[in-house]
C-alpha positions, 0 to 999 in steps of 0.5 A: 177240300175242308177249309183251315183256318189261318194261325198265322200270317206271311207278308208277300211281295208281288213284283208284277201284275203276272207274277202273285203267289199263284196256286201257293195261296190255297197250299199255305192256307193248307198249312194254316198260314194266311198271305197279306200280298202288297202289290209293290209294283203298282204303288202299295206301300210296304211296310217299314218293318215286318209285323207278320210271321213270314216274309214271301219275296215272289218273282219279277223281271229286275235284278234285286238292287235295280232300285231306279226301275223299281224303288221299292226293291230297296225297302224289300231288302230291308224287309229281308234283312229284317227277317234274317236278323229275327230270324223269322221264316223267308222263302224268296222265289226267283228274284226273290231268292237271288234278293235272299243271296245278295243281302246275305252276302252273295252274287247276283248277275244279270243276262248270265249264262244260259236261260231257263225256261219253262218245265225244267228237271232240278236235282237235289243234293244230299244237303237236302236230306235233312232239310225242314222243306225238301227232305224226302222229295224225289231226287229228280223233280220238275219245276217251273223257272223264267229267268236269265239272270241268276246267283252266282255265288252263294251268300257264307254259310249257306246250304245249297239244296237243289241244281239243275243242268244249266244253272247250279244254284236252284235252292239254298237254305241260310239259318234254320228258317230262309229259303230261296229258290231260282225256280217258280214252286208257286207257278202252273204251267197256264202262267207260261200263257202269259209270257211274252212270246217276243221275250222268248223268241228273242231266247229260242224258246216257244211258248206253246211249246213250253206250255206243253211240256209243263202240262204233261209235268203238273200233276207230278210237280204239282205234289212236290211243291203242294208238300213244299208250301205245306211244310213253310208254312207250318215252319212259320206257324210254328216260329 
């Protein structure tokens, strides 16, 4: 693969030592946009305001204001009000996106409804026709999710995008330029090598299982999500 050159810059929060921007590092840098990842749970410092041309909030075991186990959620959120007010692209992931819908005035809620774990089918709605990222994707693609919380409610004014069987709101766009997504686009199925097997027992879920059946899936969803990457970040290169 020919290399490309960085035009611009995201600014990505890490949640966890598992949890980094994955196989999105080489599809953004497709796009042309470079990632300056701050490790925020290991200490790094975030920055006081956005100086870069996207923000990446990724996934993490919290829920968006649980402040006491993770301090630095709050300047996260003040990272992502920042960039919905200047209207600089976002794209949260998980917690990333419930963190993207509570700061614009939806609902999160923590251990609610049923699970989602592993290579899940997502259904996209016909909001998504028109949509800078998912227009064209196929109707039915899979993706990777590891949650038990989840978006209750969207934020006013959002556009929801994509569902799934047990967990409706699996996509929205706020604006022209702030996406979320419950799911992991940014996750191949050697991660889910990684989870806790007493977390998913706990769930009825079975990790070599899952495993599995995200093998038999990645190539597939692998080209979905490559063209997502692609496509955030030629929004942001060009914003």
């Amino acid at each position: 693969m020919t290399a490309v050159r960085a035009t611009a810059t995201a600014l990505v929060v890490q949640h966890g030592p598992n949890g980094g921007p994955g196989r999105w590092t080489d599809w953004l840098a497709e796009g042309g946009l470079g990632l300056d990842v701050v490790a925020a749970y290991d200490g790094a410092p975030l920055p006081a305001s956005l100086d870069h041309r996207a923000l990446i909030v990724l996934g993490g075991a919290y829920l968006p204001d649980d402040d006491t186990r993770a301090p630095w959620l709050a300047p996260t959120r003040t990272l992502v009000r920042e960039a919905l007010e200047r209207d600089v692209p976002v794209f949260g992931i998980c917690l990333g996106g419930q963190m993207l819908a509570q700061v614009a005035g939806g609902t999160v809620r923590g251990a609610y409804g049923e699970p989602e774990f592993g290579s899940t089918p997502l259904t996209l709605r016909a909001e998504a026709a028109d949509d800078p990222l998912f227009a064209g994707l196929p109707e039915h693609p899979t993706a990777i999710e590891n949650h038990v919380d989840r978006i209750t409610r969207l934020p006013p004014g959002a556009r929801w995008l994509a569902r799934s069987e047990h967990c409706p709101y699996q996509a929205f766009r706020l604006g022209s330029r702030a996406w979320g997504v419950q799911f992991h686009p940014e996750a191949a199925a050697d991660r889910i090598r990684h989870w806790s097997e007493e977390r998913l027992g706990r769930h009825g879920a079975d990790r070599a299982r899952l495993h599995r059946a995200a093998l038999r899936d990645e190539a597939a969803s692998a080209a979905v999500w490559r063209q997502v990457a692609r496509r955030f970040a030629e929004v942001a290169a060009t914003a």
